[in-house]
Structures are given as C-alpha cells and as structure tokens.
Backbone as ProteinMPNN parsed JSONL, in Angstrom:
{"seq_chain_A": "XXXXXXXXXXXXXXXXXXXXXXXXXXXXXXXXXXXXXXXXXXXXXXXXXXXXXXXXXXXXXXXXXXXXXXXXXXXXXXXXXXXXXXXXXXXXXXXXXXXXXXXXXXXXXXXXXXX", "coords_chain_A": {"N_chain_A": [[-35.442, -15.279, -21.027], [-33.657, -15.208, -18.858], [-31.645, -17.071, -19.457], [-30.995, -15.299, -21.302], [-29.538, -12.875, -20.218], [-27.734, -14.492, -18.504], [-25.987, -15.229, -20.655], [-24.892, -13.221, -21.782], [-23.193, -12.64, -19.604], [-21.454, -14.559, -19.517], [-20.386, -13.568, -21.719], [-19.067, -11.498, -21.1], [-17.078, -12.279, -19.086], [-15.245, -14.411, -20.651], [-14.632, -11.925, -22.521], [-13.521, -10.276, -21.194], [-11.269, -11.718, -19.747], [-9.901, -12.786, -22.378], [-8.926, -9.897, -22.812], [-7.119, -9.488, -20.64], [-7.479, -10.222, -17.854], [-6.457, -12.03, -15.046], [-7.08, -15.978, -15.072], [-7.625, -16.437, -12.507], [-8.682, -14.253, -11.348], [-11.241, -14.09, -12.032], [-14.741, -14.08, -11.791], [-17.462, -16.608, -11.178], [-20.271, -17.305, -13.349], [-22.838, -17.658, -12.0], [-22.274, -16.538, -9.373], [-23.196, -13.72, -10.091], [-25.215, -13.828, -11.25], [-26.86, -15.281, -9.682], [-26.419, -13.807, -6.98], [-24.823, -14.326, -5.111], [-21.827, -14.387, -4.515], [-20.503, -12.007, -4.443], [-18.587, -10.163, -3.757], [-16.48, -11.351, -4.834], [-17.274, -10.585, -7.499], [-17.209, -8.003, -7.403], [-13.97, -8.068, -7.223], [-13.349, -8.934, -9.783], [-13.703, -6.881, -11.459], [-12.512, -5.304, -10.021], [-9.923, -6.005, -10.745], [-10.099, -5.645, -13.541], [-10.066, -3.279, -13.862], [-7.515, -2.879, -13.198], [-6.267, -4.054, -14.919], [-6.584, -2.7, -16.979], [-5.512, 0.159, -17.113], [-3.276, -0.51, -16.578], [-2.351, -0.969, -19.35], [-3.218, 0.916, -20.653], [-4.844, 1.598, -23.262], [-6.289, 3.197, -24.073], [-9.05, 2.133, -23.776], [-9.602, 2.633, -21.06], [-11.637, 5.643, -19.851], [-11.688, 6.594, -17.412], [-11.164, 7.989, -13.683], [-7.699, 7.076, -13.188], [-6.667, 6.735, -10.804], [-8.143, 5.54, -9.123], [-7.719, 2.761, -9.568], [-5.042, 0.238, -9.211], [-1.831, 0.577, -10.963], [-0.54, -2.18, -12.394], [2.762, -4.039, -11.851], [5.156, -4.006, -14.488], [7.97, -5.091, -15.001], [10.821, -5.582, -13.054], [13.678, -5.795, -13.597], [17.074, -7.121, -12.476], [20.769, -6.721, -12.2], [23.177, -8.7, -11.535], [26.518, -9.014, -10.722], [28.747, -11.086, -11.555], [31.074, -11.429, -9.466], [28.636, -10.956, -7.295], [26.975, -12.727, -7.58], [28.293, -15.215, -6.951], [29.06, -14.898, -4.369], [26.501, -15.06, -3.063], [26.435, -17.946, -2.806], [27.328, -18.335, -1.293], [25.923, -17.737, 1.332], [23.693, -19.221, 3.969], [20.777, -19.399, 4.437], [17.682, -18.42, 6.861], [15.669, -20.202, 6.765], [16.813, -22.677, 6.012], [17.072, -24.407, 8.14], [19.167, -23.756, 9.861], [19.158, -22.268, 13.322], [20.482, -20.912, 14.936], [21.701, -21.963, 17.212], [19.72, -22.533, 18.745], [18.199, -24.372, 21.385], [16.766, -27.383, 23.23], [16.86, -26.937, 25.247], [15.877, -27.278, 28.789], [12.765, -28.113, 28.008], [10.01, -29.734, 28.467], [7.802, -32.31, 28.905], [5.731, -33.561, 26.117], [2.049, -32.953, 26.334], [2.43, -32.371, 29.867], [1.579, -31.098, 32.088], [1.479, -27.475, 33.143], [4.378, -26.337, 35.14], [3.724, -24.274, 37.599], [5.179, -22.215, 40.356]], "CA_chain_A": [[-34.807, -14.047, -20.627], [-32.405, -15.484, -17.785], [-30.851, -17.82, -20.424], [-29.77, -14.451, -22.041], [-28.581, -12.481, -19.395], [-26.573, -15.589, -18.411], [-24.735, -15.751, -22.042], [-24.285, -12.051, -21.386], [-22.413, -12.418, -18.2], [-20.86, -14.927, -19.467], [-19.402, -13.183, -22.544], [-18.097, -10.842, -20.458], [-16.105, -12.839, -18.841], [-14.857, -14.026, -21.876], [-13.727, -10.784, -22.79], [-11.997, -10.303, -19.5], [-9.842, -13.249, -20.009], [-8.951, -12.47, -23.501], [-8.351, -8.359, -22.692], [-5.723, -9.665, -20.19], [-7.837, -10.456, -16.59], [-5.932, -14.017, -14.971], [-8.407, -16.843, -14.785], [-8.166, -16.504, -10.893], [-9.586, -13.328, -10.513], [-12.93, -14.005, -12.328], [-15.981, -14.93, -10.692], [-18.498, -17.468, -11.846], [-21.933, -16.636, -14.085], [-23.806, -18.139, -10.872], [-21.953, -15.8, -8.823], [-23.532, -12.603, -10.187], [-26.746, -14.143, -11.687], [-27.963, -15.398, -8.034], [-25.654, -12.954, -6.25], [-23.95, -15.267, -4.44], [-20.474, -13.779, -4.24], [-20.582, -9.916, -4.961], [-17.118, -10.017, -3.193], [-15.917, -12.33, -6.289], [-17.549, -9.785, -8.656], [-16.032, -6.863, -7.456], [-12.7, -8.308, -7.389], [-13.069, -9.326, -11.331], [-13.831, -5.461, -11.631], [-10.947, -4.441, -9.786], [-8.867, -6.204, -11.462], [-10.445, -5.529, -14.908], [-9.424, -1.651, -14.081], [-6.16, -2.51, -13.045], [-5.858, -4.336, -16.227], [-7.183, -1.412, -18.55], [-5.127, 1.079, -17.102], [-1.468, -0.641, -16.599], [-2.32, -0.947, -20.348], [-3.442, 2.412, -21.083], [-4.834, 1.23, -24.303], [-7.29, 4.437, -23.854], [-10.033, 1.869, -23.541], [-10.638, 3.326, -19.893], [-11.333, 6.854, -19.787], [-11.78, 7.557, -15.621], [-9.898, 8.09, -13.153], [-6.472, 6.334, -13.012], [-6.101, 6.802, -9.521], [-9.436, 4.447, -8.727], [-7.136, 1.204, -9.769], [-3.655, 0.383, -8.964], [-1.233, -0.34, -12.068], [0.571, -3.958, -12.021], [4.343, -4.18, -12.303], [5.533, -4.411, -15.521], [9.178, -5.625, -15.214], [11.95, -5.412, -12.28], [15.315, -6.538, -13.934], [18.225, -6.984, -11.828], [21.502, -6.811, -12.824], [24.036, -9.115, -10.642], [27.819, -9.237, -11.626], [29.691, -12.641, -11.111], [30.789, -11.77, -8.072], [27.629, -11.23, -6.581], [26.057, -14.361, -7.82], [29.231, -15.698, -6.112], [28.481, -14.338, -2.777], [25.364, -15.327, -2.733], [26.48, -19.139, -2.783], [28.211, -19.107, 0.266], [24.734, -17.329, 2.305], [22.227, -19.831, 3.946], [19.256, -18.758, 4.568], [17.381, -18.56, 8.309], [14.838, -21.475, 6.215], [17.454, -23.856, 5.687], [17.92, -25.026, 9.111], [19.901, -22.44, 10.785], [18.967, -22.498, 14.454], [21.62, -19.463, 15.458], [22.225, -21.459, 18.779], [18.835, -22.515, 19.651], [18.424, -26.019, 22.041], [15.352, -27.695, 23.542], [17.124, -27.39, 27.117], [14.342, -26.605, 29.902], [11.323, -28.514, 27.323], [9.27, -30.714, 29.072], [7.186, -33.459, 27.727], [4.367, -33.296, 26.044], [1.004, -33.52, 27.773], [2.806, -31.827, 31.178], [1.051, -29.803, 32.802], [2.825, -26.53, 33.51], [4.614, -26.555, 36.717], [4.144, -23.51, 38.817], [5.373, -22.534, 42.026]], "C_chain_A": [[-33.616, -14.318, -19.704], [-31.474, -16.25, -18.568], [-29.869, -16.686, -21.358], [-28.727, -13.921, -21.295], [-27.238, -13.208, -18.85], [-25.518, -15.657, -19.186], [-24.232, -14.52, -22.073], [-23.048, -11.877, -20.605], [-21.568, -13.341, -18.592], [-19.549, -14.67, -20.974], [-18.624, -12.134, -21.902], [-16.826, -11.451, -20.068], [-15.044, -13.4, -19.545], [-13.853, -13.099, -22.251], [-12.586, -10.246, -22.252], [-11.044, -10.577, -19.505], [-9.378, -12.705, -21.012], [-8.416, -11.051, -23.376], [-7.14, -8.926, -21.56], [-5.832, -10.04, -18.518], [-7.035, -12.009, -16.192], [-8.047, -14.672, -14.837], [-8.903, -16.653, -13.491], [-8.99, -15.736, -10.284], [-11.103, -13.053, -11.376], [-13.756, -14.762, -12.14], [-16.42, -15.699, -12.038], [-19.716, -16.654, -12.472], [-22.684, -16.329, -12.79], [-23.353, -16.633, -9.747], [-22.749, -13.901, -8.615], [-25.129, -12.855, -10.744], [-27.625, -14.016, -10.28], [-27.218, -14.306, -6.834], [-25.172, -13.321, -4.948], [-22.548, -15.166, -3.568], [-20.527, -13.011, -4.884], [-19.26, -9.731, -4.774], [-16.303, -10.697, -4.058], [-16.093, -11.154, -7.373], [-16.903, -8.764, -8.932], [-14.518, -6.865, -7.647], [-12.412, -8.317, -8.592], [-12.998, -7.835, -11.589], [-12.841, -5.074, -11.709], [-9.828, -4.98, -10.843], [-8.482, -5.978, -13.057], [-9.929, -4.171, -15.161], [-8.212, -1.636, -14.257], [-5.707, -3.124, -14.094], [-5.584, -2.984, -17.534], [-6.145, -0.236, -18.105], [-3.536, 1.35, -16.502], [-1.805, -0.824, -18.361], [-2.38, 0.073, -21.21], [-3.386, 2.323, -22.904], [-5.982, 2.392, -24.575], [-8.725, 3.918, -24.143], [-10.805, 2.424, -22.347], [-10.186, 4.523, -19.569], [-11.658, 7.523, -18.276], [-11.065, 8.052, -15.539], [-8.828, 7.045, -12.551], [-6.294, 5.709, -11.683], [-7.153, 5.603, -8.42], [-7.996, 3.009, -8.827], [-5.411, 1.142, -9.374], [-3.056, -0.141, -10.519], [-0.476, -0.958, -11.814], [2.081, -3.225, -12.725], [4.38, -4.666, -13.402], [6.979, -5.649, -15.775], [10.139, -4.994, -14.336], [13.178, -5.908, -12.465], [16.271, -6.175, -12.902], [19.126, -7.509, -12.558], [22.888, -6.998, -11.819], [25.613, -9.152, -11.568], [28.071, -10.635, -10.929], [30.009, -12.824, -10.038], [29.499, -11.87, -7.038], [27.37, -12.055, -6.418], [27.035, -15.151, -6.481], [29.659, -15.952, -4.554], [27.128, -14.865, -2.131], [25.0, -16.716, -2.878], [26.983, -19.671, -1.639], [27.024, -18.647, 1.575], [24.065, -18.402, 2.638], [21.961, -19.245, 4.803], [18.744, -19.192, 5.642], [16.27, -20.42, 7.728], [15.389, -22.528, 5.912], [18.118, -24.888, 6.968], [19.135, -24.312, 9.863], [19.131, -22.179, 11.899], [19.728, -21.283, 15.334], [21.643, -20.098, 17.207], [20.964, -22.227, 19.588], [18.716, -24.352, 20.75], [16.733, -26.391, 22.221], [15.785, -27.553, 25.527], [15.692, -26.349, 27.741], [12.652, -27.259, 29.255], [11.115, -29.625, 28.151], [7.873, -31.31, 28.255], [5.994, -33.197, 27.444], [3.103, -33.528, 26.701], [1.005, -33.192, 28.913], [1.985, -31.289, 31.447], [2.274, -28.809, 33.388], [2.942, -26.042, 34.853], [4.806, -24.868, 37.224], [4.069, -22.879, 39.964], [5.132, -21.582, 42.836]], "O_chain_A": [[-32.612, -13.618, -19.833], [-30.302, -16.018, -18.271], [-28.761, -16.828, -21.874], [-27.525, -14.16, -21.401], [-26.099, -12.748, -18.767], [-24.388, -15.99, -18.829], [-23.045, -14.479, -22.394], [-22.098, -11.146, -20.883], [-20.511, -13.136, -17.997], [-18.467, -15.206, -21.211], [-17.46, -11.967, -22.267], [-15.734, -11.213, -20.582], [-13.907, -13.043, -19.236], [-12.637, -13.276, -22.319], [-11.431, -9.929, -22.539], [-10.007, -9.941, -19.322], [-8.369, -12.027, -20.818], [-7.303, -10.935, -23.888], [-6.023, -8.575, -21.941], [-4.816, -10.171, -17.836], [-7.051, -12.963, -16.97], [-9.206, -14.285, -14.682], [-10.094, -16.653, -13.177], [-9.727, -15.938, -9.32], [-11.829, -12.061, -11.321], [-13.674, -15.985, -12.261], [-16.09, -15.618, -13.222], [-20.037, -15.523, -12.107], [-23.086, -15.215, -12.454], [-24.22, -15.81, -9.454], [-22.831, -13.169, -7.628], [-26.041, -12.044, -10.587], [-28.503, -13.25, -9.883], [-27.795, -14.208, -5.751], [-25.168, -12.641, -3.921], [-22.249, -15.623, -2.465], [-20.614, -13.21, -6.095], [-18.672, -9.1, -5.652], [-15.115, -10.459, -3.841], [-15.128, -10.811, -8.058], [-16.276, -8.43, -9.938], [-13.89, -5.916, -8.115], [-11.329, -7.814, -8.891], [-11.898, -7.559, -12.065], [-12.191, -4.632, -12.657], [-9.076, -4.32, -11.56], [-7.411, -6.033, -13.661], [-9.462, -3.807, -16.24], [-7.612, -0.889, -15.03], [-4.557, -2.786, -14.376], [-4.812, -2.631, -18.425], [-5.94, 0.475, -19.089], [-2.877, 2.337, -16.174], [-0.626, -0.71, -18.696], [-1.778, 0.176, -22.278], [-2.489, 2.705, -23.656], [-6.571, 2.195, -25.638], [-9.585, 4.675, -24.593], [-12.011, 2.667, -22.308], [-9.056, 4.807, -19.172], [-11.834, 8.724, -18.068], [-10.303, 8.576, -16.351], [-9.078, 6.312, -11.595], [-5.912, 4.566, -11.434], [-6.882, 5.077, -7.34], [-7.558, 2.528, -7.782], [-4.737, 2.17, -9.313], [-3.614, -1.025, -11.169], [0.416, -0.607, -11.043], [2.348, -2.388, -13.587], [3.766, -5.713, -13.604], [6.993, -6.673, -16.459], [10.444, -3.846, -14.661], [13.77, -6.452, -11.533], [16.307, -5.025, -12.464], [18.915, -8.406, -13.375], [23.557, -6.063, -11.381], [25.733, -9.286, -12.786], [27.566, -11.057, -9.889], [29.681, -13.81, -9.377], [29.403, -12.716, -6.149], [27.365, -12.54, -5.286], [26.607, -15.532, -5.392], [30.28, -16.794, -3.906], [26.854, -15.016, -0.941], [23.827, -17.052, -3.037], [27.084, -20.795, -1.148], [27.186, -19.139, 2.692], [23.597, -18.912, 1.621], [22.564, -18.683, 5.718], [19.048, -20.363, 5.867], [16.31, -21.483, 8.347], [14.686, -23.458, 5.518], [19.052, -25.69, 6.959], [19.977, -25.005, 10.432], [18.065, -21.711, 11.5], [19.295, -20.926, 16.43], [21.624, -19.372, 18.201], [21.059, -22.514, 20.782], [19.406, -25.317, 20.423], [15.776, -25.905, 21.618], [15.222, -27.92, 26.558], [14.993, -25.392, 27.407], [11.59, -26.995, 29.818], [12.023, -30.385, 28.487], [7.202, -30.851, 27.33], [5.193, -32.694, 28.232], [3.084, -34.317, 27.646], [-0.041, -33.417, 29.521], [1.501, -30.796, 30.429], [3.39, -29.059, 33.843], [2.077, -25.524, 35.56], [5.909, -24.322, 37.209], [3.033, -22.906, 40.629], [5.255, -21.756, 44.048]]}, "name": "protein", "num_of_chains": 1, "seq": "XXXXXXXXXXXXXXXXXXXXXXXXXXXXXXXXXXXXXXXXXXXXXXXXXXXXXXXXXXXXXXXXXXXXXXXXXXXXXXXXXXXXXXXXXXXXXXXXXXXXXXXXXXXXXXXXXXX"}
C-alpha cells in the first residue's frame, strides 16, 4: 500500500513538470510521504496554481485571485542612440567609489579609542 501511494505522489509530480511547474519548485516523494517538508509541498502547489492560471487552459476552475500570474514577456524597445548612451554609464558595481578614502581607518584588531 505505501509502495502505491508513493508511485502516486510521484506521478504527480511528473505531471507537474510536464504541465509547466520548474524542477525547483517541486518537492521530493519523501517530503510528503513522511511529511518532512509541508513548506516544500505547499510551494509545489502554489506554484502549480500559478502555473494553471497564467495559462488559463480552463484546467483550473477557482478562484484566480488565490494565485499570482507569472510574466509572460516585457520587450523593450531601445533606439541606437540609447544603446549608445548606455556605453558611456558605469555602474555604482564597477568600482565607482564617488570620492570615498580610508582616511581616519585604524588597524585591524584596535580597539576603539574613546575619550
């Protein structure tokens, strides 16, 4: 009997994957067999809604408003100059300091002096 339920749980998952769930957000068999990570399970859930109903393949008939729907597609549309502009920018992550020094640092290990 646990050998089925197991192949159960694990065709689900299965299904998951192929209906359109990522690999990341689905738990393990073990997970829901020994109930291990519930907080894994529910996540596969959630995400199984928010699958079914950015798809709106009228497999899920709730409510919509339970799941969030994923982004489909944000195109931007730069002209030449832009791009162009946006070769002469660096970025605060590239080593840009705006100024800053080490004056007043004292050495590691100090103890902090005060008076």
């Amino acid at each position: 009997m646990a050998f089925k339920q197991m192949e159960q749980i694990s065709q689900f998952l299965k299904a998951a994957e192929i209906y359109g769930v990522r690999t990341t957000d689905i738990f393990q068999t073990v997970d829901l067999w020994e109930g291990k990570d519930m907080a894994a399970v529910q996540r596969t859930l959630m995400a199984l809604g928010s699958v079914a109903v950015t798809k709106d393949d009228g497999c899920y008939r709730g409510e919509p408003s339970w799941f969030h729907r994923k982004a489909q597609q944000n195109r931007r549309g730069f002209s030449e100059e832009q791009l162009r502009q946006g070769q002469n920018v660096i970025g605060l992550q590239m080593g840009s300091n705006k100024g800053a020094s080490q004056a007043g640092m004292t050495g590691y290990g100090t103890p902090r002096q005060i008076m």
